[in-house]
Each structure stands twice: as structure tokens, then as C-alpha cells.
C-alpha positions as CSV (number, residue, x, y, z in Angstrom):
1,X,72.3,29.6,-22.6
2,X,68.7,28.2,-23.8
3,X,66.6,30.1,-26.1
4,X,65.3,33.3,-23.9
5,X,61.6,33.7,-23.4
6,X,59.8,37.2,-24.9
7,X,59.9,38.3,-21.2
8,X,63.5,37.2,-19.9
9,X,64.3,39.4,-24.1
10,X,62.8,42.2,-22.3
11,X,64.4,42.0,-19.1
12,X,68.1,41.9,-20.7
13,X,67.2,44.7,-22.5
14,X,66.3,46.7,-19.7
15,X,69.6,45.5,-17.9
16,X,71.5,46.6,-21.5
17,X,70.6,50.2,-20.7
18,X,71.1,50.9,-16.9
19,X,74.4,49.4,-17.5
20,X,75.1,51.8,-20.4
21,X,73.3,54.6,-18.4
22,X,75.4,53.8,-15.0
23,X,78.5,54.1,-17.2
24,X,77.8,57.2,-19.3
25,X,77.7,58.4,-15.5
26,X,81.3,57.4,-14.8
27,X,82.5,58.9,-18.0
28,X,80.8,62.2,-17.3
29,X,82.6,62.1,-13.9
30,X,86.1,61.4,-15.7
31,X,85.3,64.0,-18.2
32,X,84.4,66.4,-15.6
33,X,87.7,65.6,-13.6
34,X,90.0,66.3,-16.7
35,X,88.2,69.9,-17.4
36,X,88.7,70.6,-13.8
37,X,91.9,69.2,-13.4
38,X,93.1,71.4,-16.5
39,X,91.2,74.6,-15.5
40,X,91.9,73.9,-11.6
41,X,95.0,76.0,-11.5
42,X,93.5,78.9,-13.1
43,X,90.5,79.2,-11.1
44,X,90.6,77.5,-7.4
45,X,87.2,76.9,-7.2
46,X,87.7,73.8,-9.3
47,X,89.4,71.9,-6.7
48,X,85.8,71.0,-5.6
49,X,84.7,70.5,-8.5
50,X,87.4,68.3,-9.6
51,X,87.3,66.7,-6.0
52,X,83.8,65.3,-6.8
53,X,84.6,64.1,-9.9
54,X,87.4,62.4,-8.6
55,X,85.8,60.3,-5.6
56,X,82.8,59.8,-8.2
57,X,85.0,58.0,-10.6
58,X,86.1,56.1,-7.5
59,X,82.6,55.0,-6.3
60,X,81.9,54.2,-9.4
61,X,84.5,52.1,-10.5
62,X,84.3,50.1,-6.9
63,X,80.5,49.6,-7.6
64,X,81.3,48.3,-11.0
65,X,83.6,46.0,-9.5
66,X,81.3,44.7,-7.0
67,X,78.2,44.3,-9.0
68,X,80.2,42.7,-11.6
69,X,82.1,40.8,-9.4
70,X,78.9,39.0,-8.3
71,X,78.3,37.6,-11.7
72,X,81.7,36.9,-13.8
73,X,85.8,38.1,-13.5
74,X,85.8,41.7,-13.9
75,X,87.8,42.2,-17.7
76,X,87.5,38.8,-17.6
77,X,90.7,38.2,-15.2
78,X,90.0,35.7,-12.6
79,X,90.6,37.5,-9.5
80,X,89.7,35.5,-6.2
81,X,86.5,36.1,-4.8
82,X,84.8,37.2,-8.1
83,X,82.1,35.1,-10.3
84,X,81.0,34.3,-7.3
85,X,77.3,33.1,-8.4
86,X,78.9,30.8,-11.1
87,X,81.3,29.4,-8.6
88,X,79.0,29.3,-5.8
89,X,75.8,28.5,-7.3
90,X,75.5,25.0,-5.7
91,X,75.6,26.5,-2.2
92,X,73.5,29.1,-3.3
93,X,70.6,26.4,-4.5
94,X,70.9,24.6,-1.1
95,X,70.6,27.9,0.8
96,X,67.4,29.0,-1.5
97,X,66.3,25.7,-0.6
98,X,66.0,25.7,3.2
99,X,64.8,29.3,3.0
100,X,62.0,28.5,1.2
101,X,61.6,25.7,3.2
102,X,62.3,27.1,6.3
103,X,59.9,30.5,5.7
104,X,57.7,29.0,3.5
105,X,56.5,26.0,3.6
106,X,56.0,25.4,7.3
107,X,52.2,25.0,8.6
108,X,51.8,28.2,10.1
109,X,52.4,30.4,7.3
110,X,50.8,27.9,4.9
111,X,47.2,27.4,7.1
112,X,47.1,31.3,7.4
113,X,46.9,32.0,4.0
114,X,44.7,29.4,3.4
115,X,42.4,30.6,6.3
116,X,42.3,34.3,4.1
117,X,41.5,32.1,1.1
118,X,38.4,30.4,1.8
119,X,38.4,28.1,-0.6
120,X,35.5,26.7,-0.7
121,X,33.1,30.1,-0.9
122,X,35.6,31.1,-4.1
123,X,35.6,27.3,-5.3
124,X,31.5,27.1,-4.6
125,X,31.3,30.4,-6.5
126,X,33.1,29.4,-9.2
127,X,31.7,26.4,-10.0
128,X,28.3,27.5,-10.1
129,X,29.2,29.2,-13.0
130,X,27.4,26.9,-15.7
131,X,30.7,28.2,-18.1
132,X,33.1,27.3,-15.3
133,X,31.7,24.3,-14.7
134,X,31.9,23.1,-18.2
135,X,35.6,23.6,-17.7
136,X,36.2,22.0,-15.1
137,X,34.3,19.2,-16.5
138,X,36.7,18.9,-19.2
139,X,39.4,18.5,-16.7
140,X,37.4,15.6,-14.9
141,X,36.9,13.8,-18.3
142,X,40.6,14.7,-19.5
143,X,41.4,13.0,-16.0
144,X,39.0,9.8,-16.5
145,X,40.3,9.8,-19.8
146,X,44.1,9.7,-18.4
147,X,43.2,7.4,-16.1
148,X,41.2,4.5,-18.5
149,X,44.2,4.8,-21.0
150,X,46.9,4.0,-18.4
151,X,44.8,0.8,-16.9
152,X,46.0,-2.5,-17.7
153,X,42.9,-3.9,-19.9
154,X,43.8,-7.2,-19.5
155,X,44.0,-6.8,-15.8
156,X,41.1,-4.9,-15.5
157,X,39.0,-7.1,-17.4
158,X,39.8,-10.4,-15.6
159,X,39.5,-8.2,-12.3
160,X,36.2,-7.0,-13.5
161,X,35.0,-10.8,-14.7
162,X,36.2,-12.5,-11.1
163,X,33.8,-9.7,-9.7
164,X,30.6,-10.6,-11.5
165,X,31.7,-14.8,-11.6
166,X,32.1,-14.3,-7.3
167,X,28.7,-12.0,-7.4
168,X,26.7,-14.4,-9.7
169,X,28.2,-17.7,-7.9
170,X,27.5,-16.3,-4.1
171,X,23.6,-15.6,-4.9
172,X,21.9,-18.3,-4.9
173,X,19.2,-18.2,-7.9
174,X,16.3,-20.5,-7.4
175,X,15.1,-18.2,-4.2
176,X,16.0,-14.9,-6.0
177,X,13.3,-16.3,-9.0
178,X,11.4,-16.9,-6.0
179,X,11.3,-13.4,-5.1
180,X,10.7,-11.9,-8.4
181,X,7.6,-13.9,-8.8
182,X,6.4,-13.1,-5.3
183,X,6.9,-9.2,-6.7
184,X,5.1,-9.7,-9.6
185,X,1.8,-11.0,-7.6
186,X,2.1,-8.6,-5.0
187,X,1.5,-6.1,-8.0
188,X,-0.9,-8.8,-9.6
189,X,1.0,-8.2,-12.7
190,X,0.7,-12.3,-13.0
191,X,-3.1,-11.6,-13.4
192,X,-2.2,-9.1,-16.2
193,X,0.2,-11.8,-17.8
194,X,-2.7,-14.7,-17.1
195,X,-5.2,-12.3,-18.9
196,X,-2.7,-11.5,-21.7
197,X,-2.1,-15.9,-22.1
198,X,-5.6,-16.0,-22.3
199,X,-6.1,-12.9,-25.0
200,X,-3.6,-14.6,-27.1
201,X,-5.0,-18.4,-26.9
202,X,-8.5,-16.9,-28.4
203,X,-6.6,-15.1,-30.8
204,X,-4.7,-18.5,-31.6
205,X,-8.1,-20.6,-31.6
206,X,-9.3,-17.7,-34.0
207,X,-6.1,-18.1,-36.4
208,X,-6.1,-21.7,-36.6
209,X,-9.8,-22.7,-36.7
210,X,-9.8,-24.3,-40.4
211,X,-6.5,-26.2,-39.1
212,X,-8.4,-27.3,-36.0
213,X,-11.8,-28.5,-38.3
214,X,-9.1,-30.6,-40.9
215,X,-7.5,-32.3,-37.8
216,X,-11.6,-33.2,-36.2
217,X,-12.1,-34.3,-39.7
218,X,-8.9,-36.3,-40.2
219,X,-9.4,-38.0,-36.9
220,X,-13.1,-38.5,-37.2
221,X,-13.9,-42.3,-37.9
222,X,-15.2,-42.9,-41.7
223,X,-18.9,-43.4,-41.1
224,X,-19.8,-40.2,-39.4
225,X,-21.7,-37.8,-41.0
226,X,-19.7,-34.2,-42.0
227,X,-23.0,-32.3,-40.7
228,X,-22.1,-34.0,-37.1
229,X,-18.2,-33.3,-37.5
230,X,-19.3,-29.7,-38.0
231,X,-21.5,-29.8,-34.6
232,X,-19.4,-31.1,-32.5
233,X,-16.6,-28.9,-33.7
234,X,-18.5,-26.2,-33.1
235,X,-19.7,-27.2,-29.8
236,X,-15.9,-27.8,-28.7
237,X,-14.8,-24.6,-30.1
238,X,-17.2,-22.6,-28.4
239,X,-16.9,-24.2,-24.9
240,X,-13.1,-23.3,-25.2
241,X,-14.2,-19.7,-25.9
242,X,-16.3,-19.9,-23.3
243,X,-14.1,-21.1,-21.1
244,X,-11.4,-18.8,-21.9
245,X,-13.9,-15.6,-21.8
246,X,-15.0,-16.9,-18.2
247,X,-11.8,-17.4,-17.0
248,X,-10.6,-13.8,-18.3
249,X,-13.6,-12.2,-17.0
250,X,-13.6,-13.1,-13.5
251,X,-10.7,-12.2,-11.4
252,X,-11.4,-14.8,-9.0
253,X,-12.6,-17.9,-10.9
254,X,-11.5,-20.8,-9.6
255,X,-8.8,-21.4,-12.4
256,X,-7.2,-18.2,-11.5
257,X,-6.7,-19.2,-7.6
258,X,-5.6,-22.5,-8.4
259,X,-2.8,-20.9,-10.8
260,X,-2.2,-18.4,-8.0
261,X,-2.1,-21.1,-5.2
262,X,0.3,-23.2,-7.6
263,X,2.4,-20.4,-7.9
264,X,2.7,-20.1,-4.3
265,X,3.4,-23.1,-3.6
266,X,6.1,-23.1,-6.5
267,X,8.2,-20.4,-5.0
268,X,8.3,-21.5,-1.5
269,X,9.6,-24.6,-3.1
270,X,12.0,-22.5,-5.0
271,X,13.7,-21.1,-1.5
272,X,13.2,-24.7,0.6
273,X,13.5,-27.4,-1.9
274,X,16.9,-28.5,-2.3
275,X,16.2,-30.3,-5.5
276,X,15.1,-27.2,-6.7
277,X,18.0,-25.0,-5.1
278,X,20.2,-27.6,-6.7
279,X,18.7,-27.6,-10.2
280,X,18.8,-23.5,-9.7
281,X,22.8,-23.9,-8.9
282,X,23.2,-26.4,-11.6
283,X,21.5,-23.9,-14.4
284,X,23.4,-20.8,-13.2
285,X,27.1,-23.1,-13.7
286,X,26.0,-23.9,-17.0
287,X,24.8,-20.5,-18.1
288,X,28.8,-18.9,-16.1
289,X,30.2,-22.0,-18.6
290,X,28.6,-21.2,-21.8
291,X,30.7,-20.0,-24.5
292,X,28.3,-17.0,-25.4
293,X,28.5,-16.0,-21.9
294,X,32.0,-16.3,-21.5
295,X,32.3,-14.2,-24.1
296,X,30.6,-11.2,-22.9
297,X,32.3,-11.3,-19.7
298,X,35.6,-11.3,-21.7
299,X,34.3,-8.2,-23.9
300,X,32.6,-6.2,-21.2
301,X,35.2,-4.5,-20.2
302,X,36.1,-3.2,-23.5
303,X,32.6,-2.5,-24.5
304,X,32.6,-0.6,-20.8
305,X,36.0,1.2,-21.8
306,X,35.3,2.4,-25.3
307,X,31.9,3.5,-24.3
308,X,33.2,5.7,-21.4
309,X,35.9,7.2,-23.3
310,X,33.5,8.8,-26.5
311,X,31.4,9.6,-24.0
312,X,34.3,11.8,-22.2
313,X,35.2,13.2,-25.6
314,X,32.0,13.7,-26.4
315,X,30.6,17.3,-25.0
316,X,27.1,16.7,-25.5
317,X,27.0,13.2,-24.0
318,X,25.0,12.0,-21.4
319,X,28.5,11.6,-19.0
320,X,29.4,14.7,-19.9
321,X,26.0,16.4,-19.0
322,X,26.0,14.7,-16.0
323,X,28.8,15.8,-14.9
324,X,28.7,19.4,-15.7
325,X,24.8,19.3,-13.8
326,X,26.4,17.0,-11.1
327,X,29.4,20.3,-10.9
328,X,27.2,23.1,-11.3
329,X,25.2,21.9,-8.4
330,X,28.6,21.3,-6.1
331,X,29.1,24.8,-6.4
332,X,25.8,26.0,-6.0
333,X,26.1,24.0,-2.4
334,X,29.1,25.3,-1.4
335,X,28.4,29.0,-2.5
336,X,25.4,28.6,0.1
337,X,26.0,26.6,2.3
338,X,28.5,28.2,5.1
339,X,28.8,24.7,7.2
340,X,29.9,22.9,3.7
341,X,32.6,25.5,3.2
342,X,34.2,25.2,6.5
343,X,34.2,21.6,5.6
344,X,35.7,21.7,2.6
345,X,38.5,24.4,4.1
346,X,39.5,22.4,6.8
347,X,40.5,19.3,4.5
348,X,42.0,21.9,2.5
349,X,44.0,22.8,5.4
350,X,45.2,19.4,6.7
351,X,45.6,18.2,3.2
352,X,48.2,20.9,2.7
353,X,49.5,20.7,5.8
354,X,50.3,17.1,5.3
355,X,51.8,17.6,2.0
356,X,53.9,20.3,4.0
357,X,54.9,18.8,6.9
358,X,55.9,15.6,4.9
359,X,57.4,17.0,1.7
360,X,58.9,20.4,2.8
361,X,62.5,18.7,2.3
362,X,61.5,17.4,-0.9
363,X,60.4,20.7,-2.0
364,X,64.3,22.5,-0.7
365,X,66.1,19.1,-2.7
366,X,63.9,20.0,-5.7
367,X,65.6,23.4,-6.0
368,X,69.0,22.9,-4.9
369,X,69.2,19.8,-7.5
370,X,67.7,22.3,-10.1
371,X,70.1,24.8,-9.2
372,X,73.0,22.2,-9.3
373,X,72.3,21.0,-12.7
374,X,72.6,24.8,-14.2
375,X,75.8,25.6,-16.2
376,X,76.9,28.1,-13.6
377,X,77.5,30.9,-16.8
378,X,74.2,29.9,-17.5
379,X,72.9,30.6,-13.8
380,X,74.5,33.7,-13.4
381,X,73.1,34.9,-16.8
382,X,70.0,33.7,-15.4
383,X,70.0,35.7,-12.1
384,X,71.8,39.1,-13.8
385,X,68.1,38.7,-16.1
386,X,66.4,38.8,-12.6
387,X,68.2,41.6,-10.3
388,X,70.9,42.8,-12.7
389,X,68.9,46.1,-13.7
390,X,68.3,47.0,-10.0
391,X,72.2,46.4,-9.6
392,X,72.9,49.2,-12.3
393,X,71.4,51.7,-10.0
394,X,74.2,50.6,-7.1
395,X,76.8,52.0,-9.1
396,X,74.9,55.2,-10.7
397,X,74.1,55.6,-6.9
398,X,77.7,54.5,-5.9
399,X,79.0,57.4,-8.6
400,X,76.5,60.3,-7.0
401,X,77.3,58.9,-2.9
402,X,81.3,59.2,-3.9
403,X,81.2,62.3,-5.3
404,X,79.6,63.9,-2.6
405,X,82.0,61.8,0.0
406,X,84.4,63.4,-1.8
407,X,83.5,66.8,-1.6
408,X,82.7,66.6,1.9
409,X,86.7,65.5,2.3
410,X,88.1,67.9,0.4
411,X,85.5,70.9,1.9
412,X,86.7,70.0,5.2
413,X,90.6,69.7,4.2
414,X,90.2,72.9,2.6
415,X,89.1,74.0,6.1
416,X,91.5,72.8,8.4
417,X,94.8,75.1,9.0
């Protein structure tokens, strides 16, 4: 037999006395007959006693042979209808079977004790135990983690890559630019962008002004004057500053609506114009085709992968968080929330009652094939761990129930004439 557990070491040493408690019983009773059988001749009295003794010996030695019979050959010789658990056992699994299946696992019995459950108060309740919660997050991420480590990557990643090729090739781009720069001047952030161009072109002008004066000067004809160079410089440099400073300083100067108009224009050509919608196709196949591009669609999902997995072992990441906040407030629900529970205790119910209705048979072959592949020594062992001390008390009781029989027989032969 396998190694016992610290529990079935107990159990056979519990069985190890009432056995040696239920025999010290019959040898009292065979001691007792002997005395009396001696002394019975002497004093008449002792025919009861030894009449007791006698039909106790009896009981007990049938008991003995019963209980024992159950288990193994009594004295180890193979009488018929003994061992019967080791001969038997395979019938015995299929019969455990359908009565488990059979007064068990049937609908009724199953959705009744389900109903006295409620499951989802006790789960909500749970749950919204921030402690508890962390728990069960660890199962969820044990369970993503399972889950990312049996994936084929190679088949998840060209799955994941046809996704975001379809995606990318079914949206047209040229009106989706369109619509981004329709949001930004709905928002007038192209005003803020215009404003920040112009900041940085007078910062530019500032930065480059002696490069600016050596190109006038270069492209200046011989014969005129420095002193005018330096004028006229001067004159252009400020109108531009000017210019600039007018342009950034009144939201609707002209330059500003023409821009605007210009961009109007320019994205209702970018959702009619098919040269446009064309050219917009034509950029997005090139970018899909580039070898940069191609590959980060290759490496995505193992950047995806890696990054999801130390973030499930990780108990202070932000997935993990998540989902201990995301638990936490699942239970708090359901504690609360009487309509949600009912919910969640009726798909209890039929999921169970699915699984019962469907797999009950499975269930009753699980056991009788367990059953069958016991060494049937080995199962008897097994079941004498389970029931044999409660067995031990047949044949104490056996010993006490014959001895009275007994008496009662001889009391009443001792009576008749």
C-alpha cells in the first residue's frame, strides 16, 4: 500500500486497538467459561454463568468472522464468500458511482443547496475584503499568467499583426487627418500653434541677425555705400518684426483667416479629393511596408507579453492594483446590491446544473475507474482505515448480545419441566 498520510496513521491506530479491545472481550468470555465450567459442578449457579460465556464466545467469534470476512480470508484460508471488498471491489466502485450520481448530483438536490448558499452575498462579502481581494487577485494573475505561457507566440503574434494590418488598411487616412485638423480648430489650438510658428520665427530672426546682415552685404552690389546696406537691413528687419508682432497680436488679421480658410479648404479636400485619398492610401502602404514598421508589428506581441507577465508578478504594479481595486469594488457591489446577487445566483445555479445534468455520468465513471485501478488488498486496507474501527464495536457488541441470548436460552431451559 502507498505511504499513509498523518491522518489515515491515526486512523489505523485507532482500528489497532478496538480490534485488540473487541478481542480481550472474547478472551474474557472464554476465560470466564473455563472457571465456570470447572466450578459449575460444585455450585449450580454457574450453569448461567457459564451459559453466558458460552453464547458470548459464540457471538463473538461469528462477528469476527463476519467483520473480517468483509475485508480478507479469515486465518488467511480462502473460504468462499470472504475478502469480499478485494474480490468485489470493481462492482463496488460502479455501485458508489451511480449512487453518488444518482443522490447526488442530480439538479434538485444540487440547486437547493445552492439556493441556502447564496453565493453571491458570501462571494460580495468576501471580496470586499481589501485582504481577500488581494488573494483572489493573485489567482486572476496566476491565471493570466497560465494562460500567456500556454499561447502559441508565434500564432498570437501573426494573429495580433493581421488585426492591426486589416484595422490600419480598412481606415482610410487622408479624411481621418482631415478630422484631426478640423478638431484642432474647433479648439483653436491651430491659433495656439500659428502663434507659437510666429514666437519662434522672431526668435529665429533674433538668433540669426548678423548671418542675415553678411548675406544683404554679400549680395549687395559693390558700389553701395555700407551706411545704406545697414538702412535698408534695418528697415527690412523691422517690417518683418512688425509684421510678425501684428500678425500675433490680432486674432483676426487677415493672415490668420486666410491660413484658416486654407486649412479649410485643405481638409475638405482631404475627404473628397481622390488625388488626395490616393496619395493618403499610397503613404499609409508604404509606412505598413517599411522595415522599421514591420518590425514592431513583429515585436509587439512580445513586448505586449513580457510586459503583462512582470506586471502579474509584480504586486505593486499598476495591473495588479487594478485588479485588486477593480475586485474590491465587485464585492462591495454584490455585498449591496440584492438584485446583483440574485443575478449572480441564478448563473450559479444553471451553470452547475449544466455541468450536472451533462457530466453526472462522467462524475460515476470517474470513481468506478478509480476504484478499478486499486490493488484490491490495497482497497480493502483502504476502506478497513475508513469504517474498520466502527466494525470492532459489531463484535464487542456481538460478544455482549450472545451472551445475553444465551442466558436467556438456558434461563428458560432451566425453566421448562
Amino acid at each position: 500500500m502507498e505511504t499513509m498520510s498523518a491522518a489515515d496513521q491515526l486512523r489505523r491506530v485507532g482500528v489497532q486497538r478496538m480490534k485488540r479491545l473487541a478481542l480481550a472481550f472474547l478472551l474474557v468470555a472464554a476465560v470466564v467459561f473455563l472457571l465456570a465450567r470447572w466450578q459449575e459442578p460444585h455450585h449450580e449457579w454457574l450453569g448461567y454463568v457459564r451459559a453466558f460465556a458460552e453464547a458470548a464466545m459464540v457471538g463473538a467469534l461469528a462477528d469476527w468472522f463476519a467483520v473480517t470476512a468483509l475485508f480478507r480470508h479469515p486465518l488467511g484460508i480462502p473460504i468462499p464468500h470472504t475478502a469480499i471488498i478485494a474480490h468485489r471491489k470493481d462492482q463496488i466502485g460502479e455501485s458508489l458511482g451511480e449512487f453518488v450520481q444518482e443522490n447526488f448530483l442530480t439538479r434538485e438536490v444540487v440547486n437547493d443547496r445552492l439556493a441556502q448558499a447564496h453565493v453571491g452575498q458570501r462571494l460580495g462579502t468576501w471580496l470586499s475584503e481589501p485582504t481577500n481581494a488581494v488573494r483572489a487577485g493573485e489567482a486572476v494573475a496566476d491565471t493570466l499568467r497560465g494562460s500567456l505561457e500556454v499561447l502559441d507566440d508565434r500564432d498570437v503574434s501573426s494573429a495580433l499583426q493581421g488585426m492591426i494590418e486589416r484595422k490600419i488598411d480598412s481606415t482610410p487616412v487622408a479624411p481621418l487627418i482631415g478630422r484631426a485638423i478640423d478638431v484642432a480648430m474647433e479648439g483653436d489650438h491651430h491659433q495656439r500653434l500659428l502663434d507659437a510658428v510666429l514666437e519662434g520665427l522672431a526668435h529665429f530672426l533674433d538668433d540669426n541677425r548678423t548671418t542675415f546682415r553678411s548675406r544683404l552685404e554679400s549680395e549687395s552690389p559693390w558700389w553701395v555705400p555700407e551706411p545704406i546696406d545697414d538702412r535698408i537691413f534695418d528697415k527690412i528687419y523691422s517690417a518683418v518684426h512688425r509684421f510678425l508682432d501684428d500678425v500675433g497680436g490680432d486674432s483676426r488679421h487677415e493672415v490668420r483667416e486666410a491660413i484658416e480658410r486654407q486649412m479649410i479648404g485643405f481638409t475638405e479636400r482631404l475627404r473628397t479629393d481622390p488625388a488626395l485619398l490616393a496619395k493618403g492610401e499610397d503613404l499609409k502602404r508604404e509606412l505598413l511596408a517599411h522595415r522599421d514598421v514591420r518590425a514592431w508589428l513583429d515585436s509587439l506581441w512580445g513586448e505586449v507579453k513580457r510586459t503583462t507577465l512582470a506586471a502579474s508578478d509584480d504586486p505593486t504594479s499598476e495591473l495588479r492594483q487594478r485588479i485588486d481595486r477593480s475586485l474590491v469594488g465587485l464585492g462591495e457591489r454584490l455585498r449591496d446590491d440584492a438584485e446583483l446577487q440574485q443575478k449572480v445566483d441564478d448563473w450559479v445555479q444553471r451553470a452547475v446544473g449544466y455541468v450536472v445534468d451533462h457530466y453526472r455520468g462522467e462524475v460515476a465513471d470517474i470513481i468506478s475507474s478509480t476504484v478499478a485501478k486499486w490493488d484490491g488488498k490495497a482497497t480493502a486496507e483502504r476502506l478497513e482505515l475508513q469504517v474498520g474501527r466502527d466494525l470492532q464495536f459489531i463484535r464487542i457488541n456481538g460478544t455482549l448480545v450472545g451472551g445475553f441470548a444465551g442466558l436467556l436460552i438456558y434461563t428458560f431451559s432451566q425453566l421448562l419441566p
